[in-house]
N, C-alpha and C positions, 0 to 999 in steps of 0.2 A: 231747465230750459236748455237745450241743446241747441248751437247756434256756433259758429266760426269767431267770433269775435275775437279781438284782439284785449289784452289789459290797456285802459286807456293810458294818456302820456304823462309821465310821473310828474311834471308840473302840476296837472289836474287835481281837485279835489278830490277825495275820496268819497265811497260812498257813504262812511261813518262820519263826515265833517259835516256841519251845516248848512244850511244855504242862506240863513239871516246873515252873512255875512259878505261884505260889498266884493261881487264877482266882477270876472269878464270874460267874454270867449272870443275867439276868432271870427271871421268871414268867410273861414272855407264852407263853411257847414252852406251855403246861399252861392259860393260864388264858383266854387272849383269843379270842374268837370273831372277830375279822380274822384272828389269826395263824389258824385253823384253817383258814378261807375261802383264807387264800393257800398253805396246803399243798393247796389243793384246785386252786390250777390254778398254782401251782409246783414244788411236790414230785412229787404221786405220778402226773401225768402224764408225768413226765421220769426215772422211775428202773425200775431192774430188781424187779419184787418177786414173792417168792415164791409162788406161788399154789399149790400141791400137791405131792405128789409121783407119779413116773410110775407108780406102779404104782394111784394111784385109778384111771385110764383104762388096764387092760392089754391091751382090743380097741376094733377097728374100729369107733365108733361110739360106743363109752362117752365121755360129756363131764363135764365140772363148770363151773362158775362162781366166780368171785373176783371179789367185791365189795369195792369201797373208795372212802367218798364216796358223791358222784353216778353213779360210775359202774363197769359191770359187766360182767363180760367172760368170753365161755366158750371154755372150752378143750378142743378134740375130738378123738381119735385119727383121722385119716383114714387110715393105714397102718403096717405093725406095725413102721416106723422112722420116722413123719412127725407131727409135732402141728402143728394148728392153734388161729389164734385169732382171735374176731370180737368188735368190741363187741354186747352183749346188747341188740341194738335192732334194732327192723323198720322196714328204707327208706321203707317205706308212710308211716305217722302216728305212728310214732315209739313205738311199744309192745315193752314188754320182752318177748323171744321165748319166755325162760325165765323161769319164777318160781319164789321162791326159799319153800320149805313155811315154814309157821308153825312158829315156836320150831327153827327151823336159822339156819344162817349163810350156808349155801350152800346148791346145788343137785346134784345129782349123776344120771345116770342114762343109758340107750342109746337112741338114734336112730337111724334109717336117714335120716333127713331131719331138718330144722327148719321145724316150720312155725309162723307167727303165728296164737294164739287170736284174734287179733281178725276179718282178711277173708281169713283162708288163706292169705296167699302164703308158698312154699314152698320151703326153698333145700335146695344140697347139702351134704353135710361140706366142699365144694372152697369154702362163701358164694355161688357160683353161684344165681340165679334159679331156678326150675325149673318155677314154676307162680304165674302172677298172672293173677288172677283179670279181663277182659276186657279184658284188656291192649291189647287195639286200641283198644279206649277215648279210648286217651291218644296217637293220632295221628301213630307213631309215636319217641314221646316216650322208651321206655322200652327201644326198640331198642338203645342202650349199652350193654352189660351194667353198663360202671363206675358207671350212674346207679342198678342196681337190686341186687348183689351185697351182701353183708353185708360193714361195715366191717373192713379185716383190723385185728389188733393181732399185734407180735412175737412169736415167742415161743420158747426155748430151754431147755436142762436140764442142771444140772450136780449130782456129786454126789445123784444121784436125785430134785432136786427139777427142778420145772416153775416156770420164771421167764416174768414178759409185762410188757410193756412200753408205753406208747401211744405213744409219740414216735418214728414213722415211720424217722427219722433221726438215731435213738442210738447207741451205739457197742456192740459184741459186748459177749454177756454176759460172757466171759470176761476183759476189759480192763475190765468193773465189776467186776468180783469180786476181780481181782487186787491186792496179791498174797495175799489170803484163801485164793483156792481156787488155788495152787501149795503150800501149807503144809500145807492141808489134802487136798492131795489123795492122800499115803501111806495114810490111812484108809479107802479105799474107802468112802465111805457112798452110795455108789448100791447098794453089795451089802446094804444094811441096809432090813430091813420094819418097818413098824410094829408096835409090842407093844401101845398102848394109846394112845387120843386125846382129850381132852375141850378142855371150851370152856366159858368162863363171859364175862358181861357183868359189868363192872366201873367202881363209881361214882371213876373217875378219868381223865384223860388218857391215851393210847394210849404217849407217851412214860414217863409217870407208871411203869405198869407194866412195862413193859420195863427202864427204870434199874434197877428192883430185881432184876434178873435182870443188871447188869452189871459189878458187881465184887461181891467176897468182902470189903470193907471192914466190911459189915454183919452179920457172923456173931458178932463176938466183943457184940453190943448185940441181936440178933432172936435166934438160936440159941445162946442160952448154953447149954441141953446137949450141944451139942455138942464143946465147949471140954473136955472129959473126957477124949475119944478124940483129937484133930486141933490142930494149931498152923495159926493161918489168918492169919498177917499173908501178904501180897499186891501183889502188883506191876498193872501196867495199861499197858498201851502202844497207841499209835495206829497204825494200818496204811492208810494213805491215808484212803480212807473210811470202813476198818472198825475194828476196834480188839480186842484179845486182853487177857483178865486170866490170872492164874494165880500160884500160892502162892508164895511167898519167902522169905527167912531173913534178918531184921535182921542175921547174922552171917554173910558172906558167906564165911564158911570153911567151913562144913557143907553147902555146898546139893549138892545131886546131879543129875545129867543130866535127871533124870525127876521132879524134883521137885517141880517148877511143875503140873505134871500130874494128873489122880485116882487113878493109880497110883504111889502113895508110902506111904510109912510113916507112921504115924500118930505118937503124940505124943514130942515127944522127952524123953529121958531115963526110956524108958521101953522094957522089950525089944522091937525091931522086930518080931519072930516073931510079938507077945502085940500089940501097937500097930494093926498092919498088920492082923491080923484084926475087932482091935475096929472099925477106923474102918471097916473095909468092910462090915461086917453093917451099923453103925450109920448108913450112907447108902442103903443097898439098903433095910431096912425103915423107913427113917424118910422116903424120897424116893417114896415109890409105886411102890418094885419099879425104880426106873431109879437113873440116877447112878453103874452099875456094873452085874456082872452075878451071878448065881447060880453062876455056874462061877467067876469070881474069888473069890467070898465063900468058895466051898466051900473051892478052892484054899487061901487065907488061912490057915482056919481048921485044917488042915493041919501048917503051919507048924511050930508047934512041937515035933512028933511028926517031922519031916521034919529039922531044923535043928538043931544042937547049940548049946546057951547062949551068948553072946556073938558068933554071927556076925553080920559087920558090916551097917548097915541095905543099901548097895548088895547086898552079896549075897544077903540075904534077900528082897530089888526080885528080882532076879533069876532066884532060885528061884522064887521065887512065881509071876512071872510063865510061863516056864518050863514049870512044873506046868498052869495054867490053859491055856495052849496046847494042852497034849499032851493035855486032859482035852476040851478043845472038838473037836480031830481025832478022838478015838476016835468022838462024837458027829457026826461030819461036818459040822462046823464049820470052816474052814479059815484063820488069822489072815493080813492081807495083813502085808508087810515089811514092819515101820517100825522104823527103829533107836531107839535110845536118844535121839540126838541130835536128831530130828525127831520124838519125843513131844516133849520139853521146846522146842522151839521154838514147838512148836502149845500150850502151855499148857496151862492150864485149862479154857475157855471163849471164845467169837469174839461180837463183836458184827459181823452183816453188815447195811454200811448198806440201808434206812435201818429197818428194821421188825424183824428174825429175832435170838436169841441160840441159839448151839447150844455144848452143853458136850458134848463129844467124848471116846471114850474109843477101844480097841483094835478093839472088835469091839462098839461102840454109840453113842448120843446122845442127850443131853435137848437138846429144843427147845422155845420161844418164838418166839410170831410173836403181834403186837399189832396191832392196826387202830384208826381211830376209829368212834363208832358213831353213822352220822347226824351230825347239825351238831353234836353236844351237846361242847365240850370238856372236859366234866366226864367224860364216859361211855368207854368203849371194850370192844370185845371180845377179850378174849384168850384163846390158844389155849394148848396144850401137848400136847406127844405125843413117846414112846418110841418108837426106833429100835434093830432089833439085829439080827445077823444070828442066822438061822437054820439046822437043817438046809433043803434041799431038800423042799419037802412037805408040811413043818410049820410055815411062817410064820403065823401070825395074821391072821384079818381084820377087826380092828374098823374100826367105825364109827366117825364123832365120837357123842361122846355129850356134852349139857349137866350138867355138876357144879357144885352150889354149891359155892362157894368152903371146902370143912369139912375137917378132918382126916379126916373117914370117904371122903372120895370121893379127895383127893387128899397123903394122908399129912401128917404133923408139920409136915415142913420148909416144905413148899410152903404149908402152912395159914397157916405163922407169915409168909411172905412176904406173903402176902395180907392180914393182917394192917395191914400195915404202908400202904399204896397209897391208899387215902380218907382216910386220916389225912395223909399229904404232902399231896395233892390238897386240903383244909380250911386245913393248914396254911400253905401258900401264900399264902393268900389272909388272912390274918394283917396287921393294921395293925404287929405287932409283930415281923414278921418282914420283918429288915432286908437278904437274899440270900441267894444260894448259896454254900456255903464247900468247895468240894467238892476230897477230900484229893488233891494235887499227884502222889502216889505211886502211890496206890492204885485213883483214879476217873480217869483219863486216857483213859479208854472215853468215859467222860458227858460230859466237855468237846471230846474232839474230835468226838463223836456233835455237840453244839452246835456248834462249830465247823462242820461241812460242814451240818448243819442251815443255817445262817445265810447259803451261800456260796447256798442254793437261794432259803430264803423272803425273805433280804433286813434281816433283822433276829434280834435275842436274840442272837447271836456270844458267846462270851466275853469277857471284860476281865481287863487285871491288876486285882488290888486294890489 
């Protein structure tokens, strides 16, 4: 990985020390307008980040744009297996080639060319020149194409997203991702369309709100209705860069193959049949229709009309599952292989460094992807959007759409997260607020998230305490 970084600050953890062991880090990483200025030319010009997925550009010539920072980069079909990507700047005087509409985040749309509104020059999907304007002008000056071509940027796609990259001389995406997308890759989510997309601007740090989306430590203190249907104590573990949470059992005699996963039973000491239904209606309508799917809820609810009294909670896992399978075929639906044992390896939920969380299920996904907005470290925009597969024909085309942040646009659960994000963000910034205490078991996302944060910008690392 070729990148400026700095060695972090020798208080810090190493990368060979643990992270089960009670951390803490700073508030610059949220609050300081250096630290943000040096993610702007140590972080996100050296890493892979997610900017779409392939199916916004499905022809020749449809592009988009990903913005972050200073800087802005479009990404274009030029053949029905080849993407490209350029930074969003004209060779000429240095004007953005696209612009990005009022109250969007991106840009999106089709071209046969690219040309600058400002003096016409005109390139091809290949960045190629194609038309500048008295170009003899410049007395032979302009004869190199390399002098007059659109800057390339990387770009690659795994799991149906579109990843880009500015650092010429980065390593495959697939050796960043790893071992994320080997774990993940049983789920097929390249075969998964969007169900619904929104975006909202949020008065906190781009990291701010992402944490909240990186473990389940916060359910039994933000979602106490929840706590009805579901037992949420939780595990966290570090995957090089990236980092996995998923459900666990203070009593390590009970736990089940599948258990860490969103296909599980619901509360215990309580009949799975009757459990397992409650907790899946009560995340499919309390999550914005995601976090699971209609055919599993329907499945669930099943159950007990299917299952005789006291069958054990793995075989009621089972059935269930089972059922929902055979009800998604009939629909032309088709589930990829994934055993028992590679659900519970995949968890919960993945944090991929350094920006995205996707919580994963059989035949779906909730995602998160955060940015900064502008210089402001207080600000950022964040996204969210449902992934599922479908039949053939009947996938979904939404658009992004901007939502305030309310229970009516983005259901209960996700309202009460939001909630929570300007209040850290304030809180921070507290004369009486002595660090982060962030639990050894449960948050091991958030600290090794800081951790490789620190290996890029050079500072905030973790500490023992």
């Amino acid at each position: 990985m070729n990148h400026p970084a700095p060695v972090a600050t020798a208080d810090a953890i190493s990368r060979e020390e643990e992270l089960d062991q009670p951390l803490t880090y700073g508030v610059e990483a949220f609050l300081s307008r250096d630290y943000a200025e040096r993610e702007k030319t140590h972080l996100w010009p050296f890493v892979w980040q997610q900017a779409g997925r392939v199916e916004d550009i499905p022809h020749i010539g449809d592009f988009i744009t990903h913005d972050v920072g200073d800087d802005s980069i479009i990404i274009v079909r030029t053949a029905s297996d080849e993407l490209k990507a350029y930074h969003n700047v004209c060779p000429h005087r240095g004007r953005r080639l696209i612009d990005v509409p009022p109250r969007a985040h991106h840009a999106r749309g089709h071209r046969r060319a690219i040309t600058c509104g400002f003096h016409g020059w005109t390139f091809g999907l290949d960045g190629e020149a194609r038309h500048i304007l008295d170009k003899q002008d410049w007395k032979g000056c302009l004869d190199d194409p390399a002098r007059t071509r659109l800057s390339d940027v990387r770009v690659d796609s795994w799991g149906g997203w579109i990843f880009i990259n500015m650092d010429a001389d980065c390593a495959p995406l697939r050796d960043f991702l790893e071992p994320a997308a080997g774990i993940l890759d049983p789920f097929e989510l390249e075969k998964m369309r969007y169900k619904w997309r929104q975006w909202v601007v949020f008065d906190c740090n781009w990291k701010t709100a992402l944490e909240a989306f990186m473990e389940a430590y916060h359910v039994t203190g933000t979602h106490t209705q929840m706590l009805r249907n579901g037992d949420y104590y939780s595990y966290s573990a570090a995957y090089g860069l990236h980092g996995v949470s998923g459900f666990d059992q203070r009593d390590a005699t009970v736990r089940t193959k599948e258990g860490s996963s969103v296909t599980r039973t619901g509360k215990s000491g309580v009949d799975p049949r009757l459990s397992t239904y409650d907790l899946q209606n009560e995340i499919y309508t309390t999550v914005n229709n995601a976090g699971t799917t209609e055919t599993l809820v329907n499945a669930a609810r099943r159950l007990v009309d299917e299952l005789p009294e006291g069958t054990a909670p793995e075989d009621v896992i089972a059935h269930w599952l089972a059922s929902a399978k055979a009800d998604d075929a009939a629909r032309g639906i088709l589930w990829p292989g994934i055993t028992p044992e590679q659900t519970g390896k995949a968890g919960l939920a993945w944090h991929v460094f350094p920006n995205v969380a996707v919580l994963q299920g059989v035949t779906f996904a909730l995602c998160y992807r955060t940015r900064p907005h502008g210089d402001d470290p207080n600000r950022c925009i964040f996204e969210a959007y449902a992934i599922e597969r479908f039949p053939d024909g009947e996938e979904p085309k939404p658009d992004w759409v901007y939502a305030e942040p309310t229970e009516e646009h983005w259901g209960l659960v996700l309202a009460q997260d939001f909630s929570n994000m300007a209040a850290v963000q304030k809180g921070m910034k507290s004369r009486g607020f002595r660090g982060t205490l962030p639990n050894p078991h449960q948050e091991q996302k958030v600290t090794n998230f800081h951790r490789n944060l620190a290996q890029y910008i050079g500072m905030g690392g973790p500490r023992p305490i």
